[in-house]
MARMIVO-944950 format. One record per residue (C-alpha): residue number from 1; x, y, z. Coordinates in steps of 0.5 Angstrom, whole numbers, plus 2048, in hexadecimal, padded with zeros to 3 digits. Each point is the difference from the previous one (the first is absolute). Layout:
N
<seq:NUM; c1:X; c2:Y; c3:Z> .
...
This chain:
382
<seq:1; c1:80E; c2:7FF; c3:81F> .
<seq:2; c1:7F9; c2:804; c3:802> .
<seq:3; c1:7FB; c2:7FB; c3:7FD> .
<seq:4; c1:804; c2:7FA; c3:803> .
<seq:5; c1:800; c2:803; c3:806> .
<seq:6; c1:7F8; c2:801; c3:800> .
<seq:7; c1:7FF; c2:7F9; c3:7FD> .
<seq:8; c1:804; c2:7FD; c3:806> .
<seq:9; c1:7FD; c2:804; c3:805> .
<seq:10; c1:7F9; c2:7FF; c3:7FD> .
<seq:11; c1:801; c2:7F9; c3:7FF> .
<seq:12; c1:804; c2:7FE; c3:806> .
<seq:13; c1:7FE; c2:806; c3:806> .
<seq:14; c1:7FE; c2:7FC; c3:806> .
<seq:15; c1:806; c2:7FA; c3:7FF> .
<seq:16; c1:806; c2:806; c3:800> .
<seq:17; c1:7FC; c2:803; c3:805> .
<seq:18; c1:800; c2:7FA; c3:805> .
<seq:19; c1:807; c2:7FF; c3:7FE> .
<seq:20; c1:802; c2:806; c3:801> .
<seq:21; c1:7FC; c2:801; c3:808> .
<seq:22; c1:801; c2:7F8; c3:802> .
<seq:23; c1:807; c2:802; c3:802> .
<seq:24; c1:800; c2:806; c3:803> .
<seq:25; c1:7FB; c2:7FC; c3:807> .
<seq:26; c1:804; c2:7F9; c3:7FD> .
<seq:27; c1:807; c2:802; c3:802> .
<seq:28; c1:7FF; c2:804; c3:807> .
<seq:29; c1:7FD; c2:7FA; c3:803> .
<seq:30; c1:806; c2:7FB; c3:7FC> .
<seq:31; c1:806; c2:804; c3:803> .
<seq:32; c1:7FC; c2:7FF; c3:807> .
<seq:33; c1:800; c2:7F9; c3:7FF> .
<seq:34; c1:807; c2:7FE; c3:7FD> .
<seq:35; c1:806; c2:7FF; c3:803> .
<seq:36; c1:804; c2:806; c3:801> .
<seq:37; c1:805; c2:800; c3:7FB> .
<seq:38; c1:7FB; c2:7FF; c3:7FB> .
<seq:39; c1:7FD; c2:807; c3:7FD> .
<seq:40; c1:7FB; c2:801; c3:7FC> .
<seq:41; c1:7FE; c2:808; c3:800> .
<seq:42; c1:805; c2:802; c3:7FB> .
<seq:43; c1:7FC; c2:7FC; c3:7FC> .
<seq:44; c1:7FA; c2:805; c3:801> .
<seq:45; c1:804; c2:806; c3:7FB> .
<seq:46; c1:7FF; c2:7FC; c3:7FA> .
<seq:47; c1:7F9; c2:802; c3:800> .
<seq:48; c1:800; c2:807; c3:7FF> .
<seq:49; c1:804; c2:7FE; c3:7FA> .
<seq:50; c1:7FC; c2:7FB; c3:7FD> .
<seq:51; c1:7FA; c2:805; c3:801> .
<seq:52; c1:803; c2:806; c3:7FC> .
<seq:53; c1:800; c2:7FA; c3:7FA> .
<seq:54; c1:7F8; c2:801; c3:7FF> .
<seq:55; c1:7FD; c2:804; c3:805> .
<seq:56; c1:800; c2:808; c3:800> .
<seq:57; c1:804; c2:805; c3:805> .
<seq:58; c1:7FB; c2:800; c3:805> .
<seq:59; c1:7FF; c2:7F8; c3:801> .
<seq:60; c1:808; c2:7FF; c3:800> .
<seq:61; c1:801; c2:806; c3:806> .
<seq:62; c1:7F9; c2:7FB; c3:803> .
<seq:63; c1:805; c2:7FB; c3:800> .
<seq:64; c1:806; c2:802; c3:801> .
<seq:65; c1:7FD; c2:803; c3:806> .
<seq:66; c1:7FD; c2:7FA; c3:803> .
<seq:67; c1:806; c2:7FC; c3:7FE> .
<seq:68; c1:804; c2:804; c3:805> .
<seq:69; c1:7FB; c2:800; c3:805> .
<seq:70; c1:800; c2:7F9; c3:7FF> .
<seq:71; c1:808; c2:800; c3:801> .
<seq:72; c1:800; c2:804; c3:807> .
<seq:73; c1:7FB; c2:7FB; c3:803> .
<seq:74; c1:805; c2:7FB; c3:7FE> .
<seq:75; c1:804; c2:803; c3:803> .
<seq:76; c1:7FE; c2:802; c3:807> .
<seq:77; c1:7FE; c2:7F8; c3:800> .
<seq:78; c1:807; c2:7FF; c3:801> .
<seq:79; c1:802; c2:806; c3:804> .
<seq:80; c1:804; c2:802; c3:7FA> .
<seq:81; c1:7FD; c2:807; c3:7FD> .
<seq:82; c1:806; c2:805; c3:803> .
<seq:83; c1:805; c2:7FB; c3:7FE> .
<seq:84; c1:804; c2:804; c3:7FA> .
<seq:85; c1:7FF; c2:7F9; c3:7FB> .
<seq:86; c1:7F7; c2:802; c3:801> .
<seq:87; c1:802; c2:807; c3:800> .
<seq:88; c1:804; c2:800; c3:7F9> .
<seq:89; c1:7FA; c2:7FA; c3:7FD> .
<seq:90; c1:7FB; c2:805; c3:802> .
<seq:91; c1:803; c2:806; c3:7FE> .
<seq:92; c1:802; c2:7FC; c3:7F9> .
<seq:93; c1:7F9; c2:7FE; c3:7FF> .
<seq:94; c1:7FE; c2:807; c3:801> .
<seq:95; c1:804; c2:803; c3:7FB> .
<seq:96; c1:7FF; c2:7FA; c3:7FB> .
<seq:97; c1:7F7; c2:802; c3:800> .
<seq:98; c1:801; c2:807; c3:800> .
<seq:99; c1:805; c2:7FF; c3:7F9> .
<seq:100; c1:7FB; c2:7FB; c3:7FE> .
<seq:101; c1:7FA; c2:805; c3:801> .
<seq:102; c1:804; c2:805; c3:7FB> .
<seq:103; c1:801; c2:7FC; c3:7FA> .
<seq:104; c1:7F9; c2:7FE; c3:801> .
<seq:105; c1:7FD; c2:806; c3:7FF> .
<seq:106; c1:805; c2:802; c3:7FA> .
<seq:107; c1:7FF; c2:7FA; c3:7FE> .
<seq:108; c1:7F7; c2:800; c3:801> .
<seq:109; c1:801; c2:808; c3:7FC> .
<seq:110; c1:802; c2:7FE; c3:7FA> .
<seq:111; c1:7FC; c2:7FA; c3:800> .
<seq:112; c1:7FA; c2:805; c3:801> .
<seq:113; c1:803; c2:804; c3:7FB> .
<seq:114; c1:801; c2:7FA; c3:7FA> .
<seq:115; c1:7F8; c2:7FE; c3:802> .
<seq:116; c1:7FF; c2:808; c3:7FE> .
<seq:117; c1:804; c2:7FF; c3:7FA> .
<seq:118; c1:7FD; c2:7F9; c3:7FE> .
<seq:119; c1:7F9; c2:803; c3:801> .
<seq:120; c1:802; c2:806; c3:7FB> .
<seq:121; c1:803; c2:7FB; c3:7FB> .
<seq:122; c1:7FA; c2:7FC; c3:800> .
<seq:123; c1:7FC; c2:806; c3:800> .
<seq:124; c1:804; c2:802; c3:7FA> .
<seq:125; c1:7FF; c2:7FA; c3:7FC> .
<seq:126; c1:7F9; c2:800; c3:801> .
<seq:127; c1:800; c2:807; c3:7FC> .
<seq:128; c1:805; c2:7FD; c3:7FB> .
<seq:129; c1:800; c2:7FA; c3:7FE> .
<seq:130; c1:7F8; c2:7FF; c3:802> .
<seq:131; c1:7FD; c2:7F9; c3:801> .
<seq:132; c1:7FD; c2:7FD; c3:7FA> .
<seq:133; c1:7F9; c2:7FE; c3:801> .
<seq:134; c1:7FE; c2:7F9; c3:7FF> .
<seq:135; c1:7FB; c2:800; c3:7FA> .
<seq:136; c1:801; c2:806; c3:7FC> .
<seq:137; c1:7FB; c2:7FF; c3:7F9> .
<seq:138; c1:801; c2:7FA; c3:7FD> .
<seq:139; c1:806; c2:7FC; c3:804> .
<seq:140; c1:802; c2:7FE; c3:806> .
<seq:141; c1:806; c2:803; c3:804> .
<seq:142; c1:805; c2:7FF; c3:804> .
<seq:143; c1:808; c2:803; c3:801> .
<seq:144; c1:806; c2:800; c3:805> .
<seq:145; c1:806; c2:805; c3:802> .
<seq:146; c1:806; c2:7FF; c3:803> .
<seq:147; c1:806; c2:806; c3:801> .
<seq:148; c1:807; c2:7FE; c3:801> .
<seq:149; c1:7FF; c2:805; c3:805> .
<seq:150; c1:7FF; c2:7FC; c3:805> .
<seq:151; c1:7FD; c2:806; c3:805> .
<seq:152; c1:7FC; c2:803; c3:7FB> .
<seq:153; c1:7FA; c2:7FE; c3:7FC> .
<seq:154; c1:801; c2:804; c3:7F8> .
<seq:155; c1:805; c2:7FF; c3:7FC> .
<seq:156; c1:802; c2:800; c3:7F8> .
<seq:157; c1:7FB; c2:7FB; c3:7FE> .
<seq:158; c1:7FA; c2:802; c3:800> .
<seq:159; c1:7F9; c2:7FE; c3:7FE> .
<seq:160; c1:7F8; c2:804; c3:7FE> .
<seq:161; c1:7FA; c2:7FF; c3:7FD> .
<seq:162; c1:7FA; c2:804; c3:7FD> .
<seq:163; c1:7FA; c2:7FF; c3:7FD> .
<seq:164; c1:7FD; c2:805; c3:7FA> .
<seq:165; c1:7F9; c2:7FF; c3:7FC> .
<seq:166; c1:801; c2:7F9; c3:7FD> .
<seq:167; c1:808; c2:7FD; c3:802> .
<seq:168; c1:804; c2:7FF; c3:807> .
<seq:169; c1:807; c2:803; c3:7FF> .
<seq:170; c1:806; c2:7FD; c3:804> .
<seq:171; c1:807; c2:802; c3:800> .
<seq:172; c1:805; c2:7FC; c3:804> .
<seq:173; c1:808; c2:804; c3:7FF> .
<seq:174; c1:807; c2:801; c3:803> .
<seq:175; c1:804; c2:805; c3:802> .
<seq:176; c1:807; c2:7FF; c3:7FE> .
<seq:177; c1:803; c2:7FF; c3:807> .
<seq:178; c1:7FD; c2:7FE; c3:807> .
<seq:179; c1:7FD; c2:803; c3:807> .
<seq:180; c1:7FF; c2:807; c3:802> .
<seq:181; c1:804; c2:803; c3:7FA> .
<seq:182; c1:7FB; c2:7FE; c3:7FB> .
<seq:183; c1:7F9; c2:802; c3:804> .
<seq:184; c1:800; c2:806; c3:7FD> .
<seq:185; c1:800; c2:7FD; c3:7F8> .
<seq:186; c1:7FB; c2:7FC; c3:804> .
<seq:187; c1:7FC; c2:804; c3:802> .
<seq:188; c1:800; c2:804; c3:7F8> .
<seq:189; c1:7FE; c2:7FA; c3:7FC> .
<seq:190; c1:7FA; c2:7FE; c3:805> .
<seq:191; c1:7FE; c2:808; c3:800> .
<seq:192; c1:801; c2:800; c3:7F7> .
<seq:193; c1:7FD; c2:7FA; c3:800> .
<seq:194; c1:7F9; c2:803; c3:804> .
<seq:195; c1:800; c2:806; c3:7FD> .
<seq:196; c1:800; c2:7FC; c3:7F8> .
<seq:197; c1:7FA; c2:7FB; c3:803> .
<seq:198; c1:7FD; c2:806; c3:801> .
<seq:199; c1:800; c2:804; c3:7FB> .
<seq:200; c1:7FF; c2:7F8; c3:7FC> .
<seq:201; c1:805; c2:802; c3:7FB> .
<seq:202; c1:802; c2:7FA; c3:7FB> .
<seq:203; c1:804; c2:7FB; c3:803> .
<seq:204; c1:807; c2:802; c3:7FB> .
<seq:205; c1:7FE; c2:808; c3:802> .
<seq:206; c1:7FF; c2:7FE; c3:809> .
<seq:207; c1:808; c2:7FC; c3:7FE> .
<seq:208; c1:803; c2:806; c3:7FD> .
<seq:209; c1:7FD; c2:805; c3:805> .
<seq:210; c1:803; c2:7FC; c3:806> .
<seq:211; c1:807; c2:801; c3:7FC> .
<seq:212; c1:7FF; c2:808; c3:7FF> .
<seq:213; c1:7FE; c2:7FF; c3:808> .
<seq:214; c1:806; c2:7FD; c3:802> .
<seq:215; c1:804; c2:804; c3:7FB> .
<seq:216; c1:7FE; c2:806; c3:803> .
<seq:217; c1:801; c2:7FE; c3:808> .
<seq:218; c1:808; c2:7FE; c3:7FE> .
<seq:219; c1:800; c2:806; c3:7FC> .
<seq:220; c1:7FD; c2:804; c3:806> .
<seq:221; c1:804; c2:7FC; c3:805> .
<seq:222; c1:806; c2:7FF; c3:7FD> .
<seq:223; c1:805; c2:806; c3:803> .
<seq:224; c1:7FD; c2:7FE; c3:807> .
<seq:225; c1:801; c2:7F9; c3:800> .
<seq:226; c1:807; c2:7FE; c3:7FC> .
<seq:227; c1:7FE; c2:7FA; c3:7FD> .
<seq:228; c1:7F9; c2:801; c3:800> .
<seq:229; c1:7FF; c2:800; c3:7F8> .
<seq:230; c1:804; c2:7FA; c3:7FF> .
<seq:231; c1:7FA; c2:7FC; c3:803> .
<seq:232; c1:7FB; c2:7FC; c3:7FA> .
<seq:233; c1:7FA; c2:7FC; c3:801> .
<seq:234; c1:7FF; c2:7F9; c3:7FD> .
<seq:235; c1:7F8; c2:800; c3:800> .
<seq:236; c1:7FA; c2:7FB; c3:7FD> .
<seq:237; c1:7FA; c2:802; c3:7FE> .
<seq:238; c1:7FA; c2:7FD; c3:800> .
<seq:239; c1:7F9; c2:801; c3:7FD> .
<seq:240; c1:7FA; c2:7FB; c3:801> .
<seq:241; c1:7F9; c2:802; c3:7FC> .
<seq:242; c1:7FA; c2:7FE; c3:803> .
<seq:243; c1:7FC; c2:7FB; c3:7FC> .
<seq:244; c1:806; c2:7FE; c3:7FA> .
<seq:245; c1:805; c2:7F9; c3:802> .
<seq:246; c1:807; c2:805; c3:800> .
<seq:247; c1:804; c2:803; c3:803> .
<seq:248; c1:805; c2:806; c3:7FD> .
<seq:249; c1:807; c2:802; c3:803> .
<seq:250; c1:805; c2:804; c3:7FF> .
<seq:251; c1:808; c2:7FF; c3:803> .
<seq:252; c1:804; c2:804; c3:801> .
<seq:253; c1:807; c2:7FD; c3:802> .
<seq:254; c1:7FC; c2:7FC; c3:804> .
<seq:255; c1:7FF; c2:7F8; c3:802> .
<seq:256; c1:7FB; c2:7FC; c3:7FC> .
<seq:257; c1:7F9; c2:7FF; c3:804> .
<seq:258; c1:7FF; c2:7F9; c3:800> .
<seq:259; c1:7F8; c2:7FC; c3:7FD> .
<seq:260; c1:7FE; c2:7FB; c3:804> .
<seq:261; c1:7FA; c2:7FC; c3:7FC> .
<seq:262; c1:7FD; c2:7F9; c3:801> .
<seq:263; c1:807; c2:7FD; c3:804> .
<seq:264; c1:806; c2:803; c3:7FB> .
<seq:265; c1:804; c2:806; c3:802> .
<seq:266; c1:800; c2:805; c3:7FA> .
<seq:267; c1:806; c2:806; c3:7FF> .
<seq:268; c1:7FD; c2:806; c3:7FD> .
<seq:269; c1:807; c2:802; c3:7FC> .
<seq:270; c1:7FF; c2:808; c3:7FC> .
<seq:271; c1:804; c2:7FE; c3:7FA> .
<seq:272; c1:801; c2:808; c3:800> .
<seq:273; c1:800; c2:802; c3:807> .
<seq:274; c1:802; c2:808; c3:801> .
<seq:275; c1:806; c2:802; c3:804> .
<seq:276; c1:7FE; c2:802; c3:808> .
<seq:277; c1:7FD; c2:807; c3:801> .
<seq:278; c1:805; c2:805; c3:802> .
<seq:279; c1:805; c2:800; c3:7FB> .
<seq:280; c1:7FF; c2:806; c3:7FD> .
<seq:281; c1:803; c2:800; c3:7F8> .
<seq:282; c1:7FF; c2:7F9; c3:800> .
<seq:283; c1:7F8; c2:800; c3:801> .
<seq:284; c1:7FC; c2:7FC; c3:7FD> .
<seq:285; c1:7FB; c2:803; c3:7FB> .
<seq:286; c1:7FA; c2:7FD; c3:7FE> .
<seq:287; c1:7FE; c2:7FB; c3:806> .
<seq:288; c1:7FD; c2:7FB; c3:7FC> .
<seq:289; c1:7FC; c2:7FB; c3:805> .
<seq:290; c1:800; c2:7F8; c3:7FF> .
<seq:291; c1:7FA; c2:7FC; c3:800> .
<seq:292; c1:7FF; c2:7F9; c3:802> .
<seq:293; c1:7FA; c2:7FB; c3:803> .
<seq:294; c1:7FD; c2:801; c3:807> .
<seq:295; c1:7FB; c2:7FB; c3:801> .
<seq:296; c1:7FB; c2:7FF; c3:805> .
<seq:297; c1:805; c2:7FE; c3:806> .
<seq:298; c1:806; c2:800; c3:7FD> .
<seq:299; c1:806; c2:804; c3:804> .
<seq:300; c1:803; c2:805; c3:7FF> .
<seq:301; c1:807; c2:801; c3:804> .
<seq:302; c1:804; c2:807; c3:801> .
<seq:303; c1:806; c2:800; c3:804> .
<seq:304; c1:807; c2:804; c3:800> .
<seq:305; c1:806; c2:7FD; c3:800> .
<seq:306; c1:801; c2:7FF; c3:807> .
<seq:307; c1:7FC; c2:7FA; c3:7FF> .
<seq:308; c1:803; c2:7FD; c3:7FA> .
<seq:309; c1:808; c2:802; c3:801> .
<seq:310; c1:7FF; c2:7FD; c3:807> .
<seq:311; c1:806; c2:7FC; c3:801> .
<seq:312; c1:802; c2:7FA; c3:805> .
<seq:313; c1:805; c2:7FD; c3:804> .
<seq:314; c1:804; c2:7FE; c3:7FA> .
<seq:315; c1:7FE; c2:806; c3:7FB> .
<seq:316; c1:7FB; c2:7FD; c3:7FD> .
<seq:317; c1:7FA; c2:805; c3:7FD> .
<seq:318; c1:7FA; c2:7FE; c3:803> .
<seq:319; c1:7FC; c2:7FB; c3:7FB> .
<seq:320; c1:7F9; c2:805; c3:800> .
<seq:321; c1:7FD; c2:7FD; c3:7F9> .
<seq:322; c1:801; c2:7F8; c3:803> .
<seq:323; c1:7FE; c2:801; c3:807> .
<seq:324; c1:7FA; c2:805; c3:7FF> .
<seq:325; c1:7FE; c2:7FA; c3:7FB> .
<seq:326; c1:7FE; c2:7FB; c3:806> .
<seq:327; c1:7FA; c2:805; c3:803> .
<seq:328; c1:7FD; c2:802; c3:7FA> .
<seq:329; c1:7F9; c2:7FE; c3:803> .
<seq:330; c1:801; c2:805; c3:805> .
<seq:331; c1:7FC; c2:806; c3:801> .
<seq:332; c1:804; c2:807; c3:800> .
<seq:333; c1:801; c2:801; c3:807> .
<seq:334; c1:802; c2:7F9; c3:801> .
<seq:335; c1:805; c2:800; c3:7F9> .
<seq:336; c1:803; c2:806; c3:804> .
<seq:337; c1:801; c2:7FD; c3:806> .
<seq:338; c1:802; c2:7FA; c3:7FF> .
<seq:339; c1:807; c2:804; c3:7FA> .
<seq:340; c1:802; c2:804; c3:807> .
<seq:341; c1:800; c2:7FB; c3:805> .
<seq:342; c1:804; c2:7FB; c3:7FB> .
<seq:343; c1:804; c2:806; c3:7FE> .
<seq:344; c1:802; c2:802; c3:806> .
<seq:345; c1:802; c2:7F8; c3:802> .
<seq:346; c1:805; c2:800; c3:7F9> .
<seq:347; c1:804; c2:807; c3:802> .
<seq:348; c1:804; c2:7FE; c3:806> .
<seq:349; c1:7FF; c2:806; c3:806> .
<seq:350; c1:7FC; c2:805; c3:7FD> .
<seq:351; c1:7FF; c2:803; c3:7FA> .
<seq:352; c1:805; c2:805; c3:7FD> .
<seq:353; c1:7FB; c2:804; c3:7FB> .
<seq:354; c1:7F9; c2:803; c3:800> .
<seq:355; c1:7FB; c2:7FB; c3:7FD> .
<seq:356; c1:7F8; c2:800; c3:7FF> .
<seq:357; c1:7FA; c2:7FC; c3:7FC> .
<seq:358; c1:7FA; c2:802; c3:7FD> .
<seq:359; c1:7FC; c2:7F9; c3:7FF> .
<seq:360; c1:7FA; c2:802; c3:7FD> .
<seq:361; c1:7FA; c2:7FB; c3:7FC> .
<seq:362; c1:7FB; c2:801; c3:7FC> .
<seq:363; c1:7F9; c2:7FE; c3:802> .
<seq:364; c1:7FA; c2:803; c3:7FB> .
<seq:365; c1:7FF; c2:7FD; c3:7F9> .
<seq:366; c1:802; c2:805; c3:7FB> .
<seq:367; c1:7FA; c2:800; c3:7FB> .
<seq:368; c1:805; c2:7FC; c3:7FA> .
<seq:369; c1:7FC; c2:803; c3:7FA> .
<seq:370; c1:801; c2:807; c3:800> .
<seq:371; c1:803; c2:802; c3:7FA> .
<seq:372; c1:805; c2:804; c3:804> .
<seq:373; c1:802; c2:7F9; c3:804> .
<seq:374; c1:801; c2:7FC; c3:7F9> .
<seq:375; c1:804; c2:805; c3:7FD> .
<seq:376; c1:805; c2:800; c3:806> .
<seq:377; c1:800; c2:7F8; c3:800> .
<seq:378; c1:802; c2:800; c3:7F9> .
<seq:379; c1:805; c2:805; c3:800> .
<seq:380; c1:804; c2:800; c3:806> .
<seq:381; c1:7FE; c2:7FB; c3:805> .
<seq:382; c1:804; c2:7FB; c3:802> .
């Protein structure tokens, strides 16, 4: 409601007003001039009301104050403002503004309070789920996020990236569950995943010491928040070394990240992947990364499963491999942009789950002849 509102009132201001100030000098002169059976003043107390539609409590009173003025000069030209008839329009059209002008007020109240709120929202996903860069070593990259919170900006799906000496690290997970009740495991996983890159530990070691976070914070939790240690997290992890065509990955319980290369669209399937984080006995131990190409623009596609279990009208999950196929050539922020638009035309109405994306192309050339390069390609690649 708040930001319709300000896209009519920026878009269209001199029109409503005009519309709403024309009436008020038109209809004095017109009942003077029609014939006396015919009056228009009464049409004068719609304009108070369409004013509370997109204006605030002071500029309805304005208008409701002129319209009854613009009532009692009518009025007077017919030698009728004490009959009992002008007297109770006058006394309506009072009454009328001054409700008006309340629920203005209550309604501009919580407005200013929701614009409060957004604005700690969006100051919280910037702390949070940080913006990725554009570049970061050797690849290129853009992301989207969507919550099903409709009023908020986080939610259960989540994205990070950091860089160590030699590698960019990225992470793209889901929180069993939507919205405002999975911030908190959110929030967790992005945490774990920052303190790992910083200390540079190994790609199995930062996996499981994002697992003994989470275990840790539902075990702390779980007597506050019933329900809380019956939360996991669906997490792919991707790790791209500077200077050699790969790219490893681990998942844990996650949707398969996608390759695009030269026109075709690739599924990195894990034949062994772990089970998602947080389940506690049934961890899984030890990681072990998968490794496969990743030349020099190809693209590599992360996302969660708001994405690809995303349904149309007919219950059909969304078709991400095929459609993806057509924009191979495009570039990461254009891939992206082009997956949500078409996304949001295939789910009628709005989109029931958390979704996010992370497009990232590669665009060195990895130096092919080091030993530890070759050694990859001929043992693991794909």
């Amino acid at each position: 409601m708040l930001h319709w509102r300000l896209t009519i009132l920026g878009r269209s201001r001199p029109a409503l007003i005009a519309m709403l100030l024309a009436p008020l000098g038109a209809v004095p002169v017109a009942d003077h001039l029609l014939p006396p059976t015919i009056h228009l003043a009464p049409v004068l107390g719609v304009l108070p009301a369409v004013a509370a539609v997109f204006a605030n409590a002071r500029r309805t009173a304005l208008i409701g104050a002129l319209a009854t003025v613009a009532l009692a000069i009518a009025a007077i030209e017919r030698a009728a403002l004490t009959t009992e008839e002008v007297i109770l329009q006058l006394l309506a059209l009072v009454l009328l503004t001054a409700l008006l002008v309340f629920f203005c007020g209550v309604r501009d109240r919580h407005e200013r309070e929701l614009g409060r709120i957004r604005l700690v929202s969006e100051a919280a996903q910037r702390v949070v789920l940080r913006p990725l860069p554009e570049r970061a070593g050797p690849v290129a990259v853009a992301s989207t996020h969507h919550a099903a919170d409709g009023d908020t900006h986080l939610g259960g799906d989540f994205y990070a990236l950091a860089r160590t000496r030699n590698a960019t690290r990225l992470i793209m997970g889901d929180v069993r569950g939507k919205g405002l009740a999975a911030i908190s495991q959110t929030a967790i996983m992005l945490e774990s995943f920052r303190a790992a890159a910083r200390q540079e530990l190994s790609l199995p070691e930062m996996v499981r010491y994002m697992d003994s976070s989470l275990m840790w914070e539902m075990r702390e939790f779980s007597c506050q928040e019933p329900g809380f240690d019956a939360h996991f997290v669906t997490l792919a992890v991707a790790e791209i070394p500077d200077g050699q065509p790969l790219v490893r990955l681990i998942l844990c319980g996650h949707p398969s990240p996608l390759l695009l290369r030269g026109g075709t669209v690739r599924t990195l399937a894990v034949p062994d992947p772990a089970p998602p984080l947080g389940l506690g006995a049934m961890a899984y131990d030890p990681y072990h990364p998968r490794t496969f190409r990743y030349e020099p623009g190809d693209v590599l596609l992360l996302h969660t499963d708001g994405v690809s279990e995303a349904r149309d009208a007919h219950g059909t999950f969304y078709p991400l491999a095929r459609r993806v196929a057509a924009w191979t050539s495009c570039d990461p922020a254009q891939l992206v942009a082009n997956i949500e638009s078409d996304l949001r035309a295939y789910v009628p109405g709005e989109l029931a789950d958390d979704m996010a994306m992370v497009a990232v192309r590669r665009e060195d050339t990895p130096d092919r002849d080091s030993p530890d390069t070759l050694r990859h390609l001929v043992q693991d690649a794909v």
